[in-house]
C-alpha positions as CSV (number, residue, x, y, z in Angstrom):
1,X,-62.9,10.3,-78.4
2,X,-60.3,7.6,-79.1
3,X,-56.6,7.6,-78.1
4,X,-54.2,7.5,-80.8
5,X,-50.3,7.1,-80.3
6,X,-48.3,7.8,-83.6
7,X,-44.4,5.9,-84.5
8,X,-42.7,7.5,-87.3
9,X,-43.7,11.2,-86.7
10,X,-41.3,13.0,-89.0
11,X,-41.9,10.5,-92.0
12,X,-43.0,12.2,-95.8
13,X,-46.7,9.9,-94.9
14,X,-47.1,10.9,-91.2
15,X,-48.9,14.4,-91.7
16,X,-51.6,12.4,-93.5
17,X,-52.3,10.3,-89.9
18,X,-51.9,13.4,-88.1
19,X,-54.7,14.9,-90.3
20,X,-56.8,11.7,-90.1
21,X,-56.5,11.4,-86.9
22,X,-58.1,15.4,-86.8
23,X,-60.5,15.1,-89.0
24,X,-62.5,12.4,-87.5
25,X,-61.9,14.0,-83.9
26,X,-59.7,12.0,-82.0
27,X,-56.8,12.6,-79.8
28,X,-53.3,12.2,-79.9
29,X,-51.3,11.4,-76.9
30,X,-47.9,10.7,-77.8
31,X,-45.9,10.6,-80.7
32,X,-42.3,8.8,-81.6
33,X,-39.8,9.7,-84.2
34,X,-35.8,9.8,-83.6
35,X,-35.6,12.6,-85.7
36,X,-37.2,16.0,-83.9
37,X,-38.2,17.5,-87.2
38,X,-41.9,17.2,-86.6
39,X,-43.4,20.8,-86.4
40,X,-46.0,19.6,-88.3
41,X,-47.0,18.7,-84.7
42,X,-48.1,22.2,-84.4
43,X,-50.9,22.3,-86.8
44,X,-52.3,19.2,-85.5
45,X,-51.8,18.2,-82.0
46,X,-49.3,20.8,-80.3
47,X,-50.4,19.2,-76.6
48,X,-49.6,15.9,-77.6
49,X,-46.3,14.5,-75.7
50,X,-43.1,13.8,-78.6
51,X,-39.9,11.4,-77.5
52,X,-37.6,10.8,-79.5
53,X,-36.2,7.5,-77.6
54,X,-38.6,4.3,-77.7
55,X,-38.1,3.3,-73.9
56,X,-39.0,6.9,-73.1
57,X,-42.3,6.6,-75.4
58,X,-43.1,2.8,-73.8
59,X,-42.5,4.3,-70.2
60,X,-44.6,6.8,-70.8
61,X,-48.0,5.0,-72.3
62,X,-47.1,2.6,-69.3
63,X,-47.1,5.0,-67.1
64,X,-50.8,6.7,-68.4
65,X,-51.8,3.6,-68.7
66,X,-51.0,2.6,-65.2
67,X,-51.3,6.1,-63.1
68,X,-54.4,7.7,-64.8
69,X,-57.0,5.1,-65.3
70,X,-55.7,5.5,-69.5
71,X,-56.9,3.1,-72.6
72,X,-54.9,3.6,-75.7
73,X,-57.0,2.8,-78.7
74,X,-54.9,2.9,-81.2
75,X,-51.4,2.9,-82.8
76,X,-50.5,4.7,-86.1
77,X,-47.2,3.1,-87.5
78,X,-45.8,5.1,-90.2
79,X,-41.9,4.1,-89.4
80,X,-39.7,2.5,-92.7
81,X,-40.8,-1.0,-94.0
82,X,-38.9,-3.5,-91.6
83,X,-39.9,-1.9,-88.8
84,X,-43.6,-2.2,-89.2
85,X,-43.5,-5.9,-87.9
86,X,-41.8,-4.6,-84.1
87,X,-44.2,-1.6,-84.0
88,X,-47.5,-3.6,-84.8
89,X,-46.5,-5.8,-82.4
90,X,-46.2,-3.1,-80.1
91,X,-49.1,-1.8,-80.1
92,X,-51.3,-5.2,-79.7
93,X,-48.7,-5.8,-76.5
94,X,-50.6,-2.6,-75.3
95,X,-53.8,-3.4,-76.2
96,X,-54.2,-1.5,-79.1
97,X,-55.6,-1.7,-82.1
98,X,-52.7,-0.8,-85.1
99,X,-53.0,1.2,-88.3
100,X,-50.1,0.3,-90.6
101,X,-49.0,2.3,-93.6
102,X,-48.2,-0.2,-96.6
103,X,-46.4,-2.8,-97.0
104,X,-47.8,-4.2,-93.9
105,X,-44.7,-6.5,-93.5
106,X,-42.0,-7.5,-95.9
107,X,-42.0,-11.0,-95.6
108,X,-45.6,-13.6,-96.1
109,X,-44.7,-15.1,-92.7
110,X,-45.0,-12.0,-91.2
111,X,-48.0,-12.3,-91.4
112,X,-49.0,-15.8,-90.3
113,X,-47.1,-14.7,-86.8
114,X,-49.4,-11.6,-86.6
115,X,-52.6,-13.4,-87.1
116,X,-51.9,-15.4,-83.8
117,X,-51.0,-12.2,-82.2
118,X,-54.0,-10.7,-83.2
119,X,-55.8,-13.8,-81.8
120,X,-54.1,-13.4,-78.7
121,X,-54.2,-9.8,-77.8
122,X,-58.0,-9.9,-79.2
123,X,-57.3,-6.3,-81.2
124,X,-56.7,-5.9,-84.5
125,X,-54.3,-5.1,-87.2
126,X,-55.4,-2.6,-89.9
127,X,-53.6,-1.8,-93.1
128,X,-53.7,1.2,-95.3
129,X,-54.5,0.2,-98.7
130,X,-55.9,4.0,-99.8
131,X,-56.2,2.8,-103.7
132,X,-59.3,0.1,-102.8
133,X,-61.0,3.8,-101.8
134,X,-60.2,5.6,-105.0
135,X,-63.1,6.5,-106.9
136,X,-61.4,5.9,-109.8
137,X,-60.6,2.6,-108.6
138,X,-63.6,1.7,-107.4
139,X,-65.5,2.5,-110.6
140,X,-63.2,0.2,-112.2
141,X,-63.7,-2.9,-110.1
142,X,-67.6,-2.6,-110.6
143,X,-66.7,-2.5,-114.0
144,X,-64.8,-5.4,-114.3
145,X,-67.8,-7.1,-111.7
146,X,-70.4,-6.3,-114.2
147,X,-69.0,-7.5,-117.3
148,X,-67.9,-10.6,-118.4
149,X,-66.8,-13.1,-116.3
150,X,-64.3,-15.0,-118.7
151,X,-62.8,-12.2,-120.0
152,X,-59.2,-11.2,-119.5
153,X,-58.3,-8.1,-119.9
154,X,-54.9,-6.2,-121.2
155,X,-53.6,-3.9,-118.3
156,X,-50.1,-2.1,-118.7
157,X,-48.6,-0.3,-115.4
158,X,-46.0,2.4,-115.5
159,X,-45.2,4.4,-112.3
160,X,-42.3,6.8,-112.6
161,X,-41.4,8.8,-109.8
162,X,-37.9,10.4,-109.3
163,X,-35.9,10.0,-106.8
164,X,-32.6,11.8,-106.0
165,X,-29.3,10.8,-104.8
166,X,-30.6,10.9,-101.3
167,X,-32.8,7.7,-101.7
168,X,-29.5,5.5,-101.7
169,X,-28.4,6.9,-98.6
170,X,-31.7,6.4,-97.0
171,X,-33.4,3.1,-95.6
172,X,-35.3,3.1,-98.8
173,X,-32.4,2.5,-100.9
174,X,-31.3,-0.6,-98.5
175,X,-33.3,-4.1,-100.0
176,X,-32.4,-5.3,-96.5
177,X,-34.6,-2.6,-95.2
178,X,-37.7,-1.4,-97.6
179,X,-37.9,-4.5,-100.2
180,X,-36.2,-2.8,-103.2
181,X,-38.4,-1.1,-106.1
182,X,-41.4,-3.3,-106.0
183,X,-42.0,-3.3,-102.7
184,X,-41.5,0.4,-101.4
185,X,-42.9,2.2,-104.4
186,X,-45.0,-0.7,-106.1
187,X,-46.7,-2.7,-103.0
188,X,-50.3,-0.9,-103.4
189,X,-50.5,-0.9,-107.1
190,X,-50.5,-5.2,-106.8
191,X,-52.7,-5.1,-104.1
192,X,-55.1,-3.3,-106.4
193,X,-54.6,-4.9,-109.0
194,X,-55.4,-8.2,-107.0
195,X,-58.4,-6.8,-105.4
196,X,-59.8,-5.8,-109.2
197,X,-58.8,-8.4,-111.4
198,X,-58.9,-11.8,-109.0
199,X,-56.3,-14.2,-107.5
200,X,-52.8,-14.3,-108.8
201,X,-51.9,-17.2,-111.3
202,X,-48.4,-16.1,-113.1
203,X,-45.5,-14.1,-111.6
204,X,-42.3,-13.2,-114.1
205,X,-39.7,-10.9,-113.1
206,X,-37.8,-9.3,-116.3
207,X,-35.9,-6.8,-114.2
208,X,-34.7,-5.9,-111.0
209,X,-32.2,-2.9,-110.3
210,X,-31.6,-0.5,-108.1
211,X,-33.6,2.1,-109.7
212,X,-36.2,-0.5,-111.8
213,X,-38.1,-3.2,-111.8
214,X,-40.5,-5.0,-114.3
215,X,-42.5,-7.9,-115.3
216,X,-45.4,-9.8,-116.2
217,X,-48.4,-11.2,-113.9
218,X,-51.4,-13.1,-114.5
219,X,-54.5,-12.6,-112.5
220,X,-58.3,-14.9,-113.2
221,X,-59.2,-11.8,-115.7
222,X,-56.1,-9.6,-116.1
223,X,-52.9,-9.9,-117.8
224,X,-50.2,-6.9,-116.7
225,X,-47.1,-5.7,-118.0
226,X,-45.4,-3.5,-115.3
227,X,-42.7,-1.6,-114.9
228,X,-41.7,0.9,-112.1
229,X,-38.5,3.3,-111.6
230,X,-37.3,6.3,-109.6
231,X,-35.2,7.7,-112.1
232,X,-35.5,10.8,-113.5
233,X,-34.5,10.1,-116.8
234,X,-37.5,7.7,-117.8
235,X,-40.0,10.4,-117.2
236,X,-42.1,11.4,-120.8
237,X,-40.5,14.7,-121.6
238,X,-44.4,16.1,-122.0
239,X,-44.2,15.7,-118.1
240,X,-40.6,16.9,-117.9
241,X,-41.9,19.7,-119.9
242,X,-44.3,20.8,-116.8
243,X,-41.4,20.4,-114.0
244,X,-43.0,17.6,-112.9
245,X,-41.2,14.3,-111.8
246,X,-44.1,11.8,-111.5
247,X,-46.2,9.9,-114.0
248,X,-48.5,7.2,-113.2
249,X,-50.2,5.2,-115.9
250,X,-52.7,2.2,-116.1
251,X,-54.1,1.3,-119.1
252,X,-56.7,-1.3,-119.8
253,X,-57.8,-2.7,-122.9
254,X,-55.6,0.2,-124.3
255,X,-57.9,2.6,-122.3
256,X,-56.2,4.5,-119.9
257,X,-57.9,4.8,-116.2
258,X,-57.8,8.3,-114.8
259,X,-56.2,8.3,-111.0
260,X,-54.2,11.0,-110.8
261,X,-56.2,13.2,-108.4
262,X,-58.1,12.0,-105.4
263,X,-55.9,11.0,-103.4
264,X,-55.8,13.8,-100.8
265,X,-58.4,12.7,-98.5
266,X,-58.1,8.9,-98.8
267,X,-55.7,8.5,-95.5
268,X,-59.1,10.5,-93.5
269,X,-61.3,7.9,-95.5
270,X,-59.5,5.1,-94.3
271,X,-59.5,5.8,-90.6
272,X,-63.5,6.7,-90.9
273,X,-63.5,2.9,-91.9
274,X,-61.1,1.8,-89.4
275,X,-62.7,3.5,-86.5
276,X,-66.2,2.0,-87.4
277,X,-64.4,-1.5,-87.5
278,X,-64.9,-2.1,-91.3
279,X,-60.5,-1.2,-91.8
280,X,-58.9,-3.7,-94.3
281,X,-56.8,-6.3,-92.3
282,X,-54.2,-8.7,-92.0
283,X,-55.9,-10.9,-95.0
284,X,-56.4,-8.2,-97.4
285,X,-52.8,-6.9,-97.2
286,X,-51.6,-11.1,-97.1
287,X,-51.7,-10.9,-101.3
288,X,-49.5,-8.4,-102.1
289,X,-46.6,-9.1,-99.5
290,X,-46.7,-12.2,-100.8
291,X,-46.0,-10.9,-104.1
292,X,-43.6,-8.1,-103.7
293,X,-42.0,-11.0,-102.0
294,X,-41.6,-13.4,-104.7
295,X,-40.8,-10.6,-106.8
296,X,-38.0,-9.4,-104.7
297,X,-36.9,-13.2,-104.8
298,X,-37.5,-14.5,-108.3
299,X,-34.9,-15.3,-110.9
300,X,-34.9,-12.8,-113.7
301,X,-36.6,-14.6,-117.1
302,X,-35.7,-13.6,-120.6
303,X,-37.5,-10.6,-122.1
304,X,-39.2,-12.0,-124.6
305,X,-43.4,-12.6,-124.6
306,X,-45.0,-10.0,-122.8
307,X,-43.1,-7.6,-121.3
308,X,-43.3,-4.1,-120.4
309,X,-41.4,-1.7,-123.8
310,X,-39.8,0.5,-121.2
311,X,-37.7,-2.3,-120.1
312,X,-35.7,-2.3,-123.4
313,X,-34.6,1.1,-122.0
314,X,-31.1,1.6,-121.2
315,X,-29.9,0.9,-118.1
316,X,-28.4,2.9,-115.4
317,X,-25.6,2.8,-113.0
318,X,-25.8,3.9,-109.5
319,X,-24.6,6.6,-108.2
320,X,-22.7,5.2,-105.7
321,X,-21.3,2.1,-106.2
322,X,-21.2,2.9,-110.0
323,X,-22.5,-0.8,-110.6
324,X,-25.6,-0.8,-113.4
């Protein structure tokens, strides 16, 4: 049985590392949030010790560590985007392995200074990129493996998924702090999209607001036209129609792939691979930071070429600064 510690307890994704951490039968020993809204504790790991301070939480794995003979084995981050960096670094200072919800980092050097770490702690750092276990996904790599090799294929990406006001209030609606659109809601769909299709050749930005993004990327056998928002108002009003505020589409070849369950178990799936040492790590998630990156930096290009049609839709201005 392994020792898990969890950072970012009361977060919408921690109760899918509290179940992981269950269902493969391993323990949890302490947990960190600064908000105490985690009764979700209960149903997983009611013994296991919360603090809402960090020196409290740092004392105390010290301390076990120190006074009882105690090897933590692992450190599940699941705190917002630019403070994944301190907290994997925190657990590798305590001889832990970390498991890192997505994006990994914000930044591609980042990266390069947690490779030495890694190096120098000898543990490792493992990232949760849940779409490479999709069997959806999957089934579309081999596909893509098995066929042609000089063929490029036509891939559009639309992922709505509303947000209200809250988000602007939030870390997530701070660039400083989650990386914008792209990053916070768009990071895993490029790192699939990478892992299927090849290395990336072309990056154009067409948009980038507060509630959108969208462009056009070139990989060795795909071309994509993407486009991601939280806004209510871009949802198809067939999904509106079923009180729904989602819609995920990927297309390719005009053919659209079929995702939209299996994702319940994937978190589970991905700490089975991670505690047999066979988790996706700092290289696999080097890609797409570098992407959302350059995205989040790039100069907006004319829309003209290829470019996603929901960009053409009008835009928005938000809520609180009243700027579009």
């Amino acid at each position: 049985m392994k020792n898990f510690a969890l950072i970012g307890t009361a977060g919408y994704i921690a109760p899918r590392h509290l179940r992981a951490i269950k269902e493969t039968n391993h323990n949890l020993v302490a947990a960190l949030d600064k908000f105490d809204s985690v009764g979700i504790m209960d149903s997983f790991f009611p013994n296991a010790n919360f603090f809402v301070e960090f020196e409290r939480f740092d004392r105390h794995i010290e301390k076990l560590k120190r006074e009882q003979d105690f090897s933590l084995d692992y450190v599940s981050i699941c705190t917002p985007n630019y403070l994944h960096d301190a907290h994997i670094r925190f657990a590798l200072r305590q001889g832990a392995d970390a498991i890192c919800e997505k994006p990994l980092v914000l930044n591609p050097w980042n990266i390069e200074a947690l490779e030495t770490l890694e190096s120098e702690y000898k543990k490792k750092v493992n990232a949760i990129l849940q779409l490479r276990l999709h069997e959806s996904i999957i089934a579309l790599k081999q596909k893509i493996e098995n066929g042609p090799k000089d063929k490029i294929y036509d891939v559009d990406l639309t992922y709505l998924t509303s947000r209200g006001k809250w988000y602007y209030t939030s870390w997530k609606g701070d660039l400083s702090k989650s990386g914008g659109i792209a990053t916070n809601i768009g990071v895993h769909f490029y790192d699939m999209l990478g892992w299927i299709f090849g290395p990336l050749q072309k990056n154009t930005v067409h948009l980038h607001t507060h509630d959108r993004a969208a462009g056009y990327l070139e990989f060795k056998q795909a071309r994509v036209r993407w486009f991601l928002s939280i806004n209510y108002d871009l949802i198809p009003d067939a999904i509106k129609a079923k009180e729904q505020r989602t819609y995920r589409s990927i297309t390719v070849d005009g053919k659209e792939v079929e995702f939209s369950d299996g994702f319940f178990d994937l978190h589970t799936e991905s700490y089975k691979n991670i505690l047999k040492g066979e988790g996706f790590g700092l290289a696999d998630a080097k890609t797409s930071v570098q992407l959302v990156h350059d995205i989040r930096n790039a100069e907006l290009s004319p829309i003209k070429g290829d470019y996603h049609p929901l960009v053409k839709h009008k835009l928005s201005k938000h809520p609180f600064t009243g700027k579009v």
